[in-house]
N, C-alpha and C positions, 0 to 999 in steps of 0.2 A: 647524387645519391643512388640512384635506378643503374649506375655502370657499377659504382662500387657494388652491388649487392650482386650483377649478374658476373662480374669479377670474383667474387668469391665463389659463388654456387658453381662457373666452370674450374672454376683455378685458374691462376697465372701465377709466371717466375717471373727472377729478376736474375738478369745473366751481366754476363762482362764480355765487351768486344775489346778485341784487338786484332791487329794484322795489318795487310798490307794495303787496302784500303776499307778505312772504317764507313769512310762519306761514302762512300760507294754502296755499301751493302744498305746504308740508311736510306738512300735514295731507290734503290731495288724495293725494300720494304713498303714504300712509299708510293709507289707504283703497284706492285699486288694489293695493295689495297689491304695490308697487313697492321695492327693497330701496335704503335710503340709509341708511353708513357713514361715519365719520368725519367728523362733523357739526362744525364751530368756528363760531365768530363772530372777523371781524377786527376791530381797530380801525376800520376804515371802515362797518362796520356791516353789513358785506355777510357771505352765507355761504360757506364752502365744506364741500365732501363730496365724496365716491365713490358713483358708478353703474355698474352695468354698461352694456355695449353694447345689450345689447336692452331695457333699461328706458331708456335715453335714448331709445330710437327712439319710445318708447311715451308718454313725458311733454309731447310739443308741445302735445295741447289743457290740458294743464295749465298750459303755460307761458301761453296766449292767456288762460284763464279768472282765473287770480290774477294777472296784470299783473307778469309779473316778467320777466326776462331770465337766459338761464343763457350761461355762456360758458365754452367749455373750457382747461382750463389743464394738462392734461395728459395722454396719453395710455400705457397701459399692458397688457403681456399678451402674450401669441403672437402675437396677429392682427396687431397693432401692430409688435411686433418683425420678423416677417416679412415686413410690409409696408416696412419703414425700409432691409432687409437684402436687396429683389428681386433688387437689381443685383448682389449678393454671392454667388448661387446655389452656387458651385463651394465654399463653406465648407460647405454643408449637404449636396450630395452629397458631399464628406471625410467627413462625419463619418457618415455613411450605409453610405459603403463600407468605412467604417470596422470599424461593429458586424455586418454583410453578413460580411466577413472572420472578425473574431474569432467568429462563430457558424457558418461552415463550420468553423475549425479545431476548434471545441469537435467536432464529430464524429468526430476521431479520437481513436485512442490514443497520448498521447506519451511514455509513461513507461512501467513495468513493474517491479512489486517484488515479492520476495521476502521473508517471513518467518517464523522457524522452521525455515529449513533447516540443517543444521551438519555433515551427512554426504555432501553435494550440493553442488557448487558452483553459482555464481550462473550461469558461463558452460555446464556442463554443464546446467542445467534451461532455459539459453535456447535451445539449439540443440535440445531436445526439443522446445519449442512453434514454433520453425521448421517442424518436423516436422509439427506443426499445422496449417501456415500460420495463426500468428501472430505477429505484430512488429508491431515499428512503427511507426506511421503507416498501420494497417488501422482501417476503420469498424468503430466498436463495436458499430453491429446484425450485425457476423456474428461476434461473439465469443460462443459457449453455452457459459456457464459450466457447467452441469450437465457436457454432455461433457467438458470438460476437466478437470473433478474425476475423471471417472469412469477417463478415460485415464492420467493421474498416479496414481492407486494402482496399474492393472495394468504400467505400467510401470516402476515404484518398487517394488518389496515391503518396503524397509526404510520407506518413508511408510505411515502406517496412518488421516491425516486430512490430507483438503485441499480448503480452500473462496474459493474464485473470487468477486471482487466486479467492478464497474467503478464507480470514482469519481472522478466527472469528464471527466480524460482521463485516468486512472489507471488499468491494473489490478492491482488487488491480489492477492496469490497467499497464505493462511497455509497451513503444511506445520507436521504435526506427525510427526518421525520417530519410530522405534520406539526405544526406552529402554532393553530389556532387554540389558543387556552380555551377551555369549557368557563361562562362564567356563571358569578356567584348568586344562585336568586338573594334578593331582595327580601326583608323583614317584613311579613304582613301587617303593618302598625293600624291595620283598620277599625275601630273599636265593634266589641263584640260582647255578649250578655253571656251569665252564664244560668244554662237553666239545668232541671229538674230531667235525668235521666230514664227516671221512674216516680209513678205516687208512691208518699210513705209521709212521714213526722218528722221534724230540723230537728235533731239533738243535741249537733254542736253546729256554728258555723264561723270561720275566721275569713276578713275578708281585708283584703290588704289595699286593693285596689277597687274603686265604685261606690253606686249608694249599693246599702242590702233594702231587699223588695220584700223581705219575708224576715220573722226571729225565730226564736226556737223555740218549739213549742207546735209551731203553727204544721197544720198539714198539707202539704202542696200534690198537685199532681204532674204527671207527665210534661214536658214543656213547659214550665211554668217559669217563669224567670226570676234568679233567686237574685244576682246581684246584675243592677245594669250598666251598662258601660259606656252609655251616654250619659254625660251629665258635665255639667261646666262648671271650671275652676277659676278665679278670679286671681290672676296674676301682672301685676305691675299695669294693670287697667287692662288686659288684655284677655277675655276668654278663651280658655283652652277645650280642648274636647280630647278626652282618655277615654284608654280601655277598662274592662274591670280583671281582678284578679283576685283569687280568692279559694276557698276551699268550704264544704258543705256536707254534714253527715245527714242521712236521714235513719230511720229509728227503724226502718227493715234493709238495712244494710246498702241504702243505693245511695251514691258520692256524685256530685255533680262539679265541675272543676271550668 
């Protein structure tokens, strides 16, 4: 594969011997240390093979010394092809301006991902690296990834890991948020009384839950405790202990609950 490619990029023909002695010149060649491939004999008795470009230039007193004649039958390679193609120049600058082009774009960044986030949205962490001055279509040499790891944790605290790549025109972002769910308190089921926020007179009182300590009518003061929430219920032989719950007007407008 590595002769065929440096085969092409110099050139090589493909000629035809004949003469007076063909073994001859082969063995000439053979001896300068001249490289010839793809040796046939035709029906007419004559040879053909491949040479390169600069061993042809090199084999004339060989041709003069074994009595032969070479003649070309082919031409092959870059140099060939480019010579065939002079007049065609505006195909080779296309394709020039071609890779020219796609190798300035390779210097930006055209894309931008996210992964790992799930408490962040994608539009809230883009408008943060705005803030960066990043987007884009920015050159990747002014992207440091280290800062921008380092500014996504202090601006995040539910992030606890995040690492920055660029690949390709890519860059990459993994975010690993924090796991630990917050949990849920617990229902106070402690029982509790309810008392008298201020002195005044019951005027009305509805009591759902408890005994009531007090009726209406009656005048209580500060503290006082209108419904209590100790008291035992007798169920399936088992004493219970509840809260109370209830509601309580008093007759200058103070509500005890």
């Amino acid at each position: 594969m590595i002769e065929w490619l440096l085969h092409n990029w110099e050139g090589y023909v493909r000629l035809r011997l004949h003469g007076y002695s063909p073994e001859r010149f082969l063995n000439l060649c053979n001896a300068r240390g001249l490289e010839v491939w793809g040796l046939i004999c035709n029906r007419d008795g004559d040879y053909e093979f491949f040479m390169t470009v600069e061993g042809y230039r090199r084999v004339k007193p060989l041709v003069r010394k074994a009595q032969v004649r070479l003649h070309i039958t082919g031409r092959y390679g870059l140099p060939f092809f480019i010579y065939r193609h002079r007049k065609r120049w505006y195909y080779g600058a296309g394709i020039m301006a071609f890779f020219m082009v796609l190798y300035v774009m390779s210097l930006f960044i055209w894309d931008i991902q996210f992964e790992g986030n799930y408490r962040y949205t994608y539009d809230t962490l883009v408008r943060f690296l705005d803030t960066q001055d990043i987007d884009y279509g920015m050159l990747k040499a002014r992207i440091n990834c280290e800062d921008l790891e380092a500014s996504m944790r202090t601006s995040f605290p539910e992030i606890t890991w995040v690492s920055a790549r660029v690949s390709g025109t890519r860059l990459l972002i993994h975010i690993k948020e924090n796991e630990v769910l917050s949990t849920i308190p617990e229902k106070d089921e402690t029982p509790c009384d309810i008392v008298a926020s201020q002195p005044g007179v019951i005027t009305s009182m509805v009591v759902r839950q408890g005994v009531a300590q007090v009726c209406v009518g009656d005048e209580v003061e500060e503290g006082q405790v209108l419904v209590s929430g100790h008291y035992r219920r007798q169920r399936g032989g088992n004493q219970c202990l509840h809260g109370s719950r209830g509601r309580g007007y008093c007759g200058q407008d103070c509500q005890a609950i």
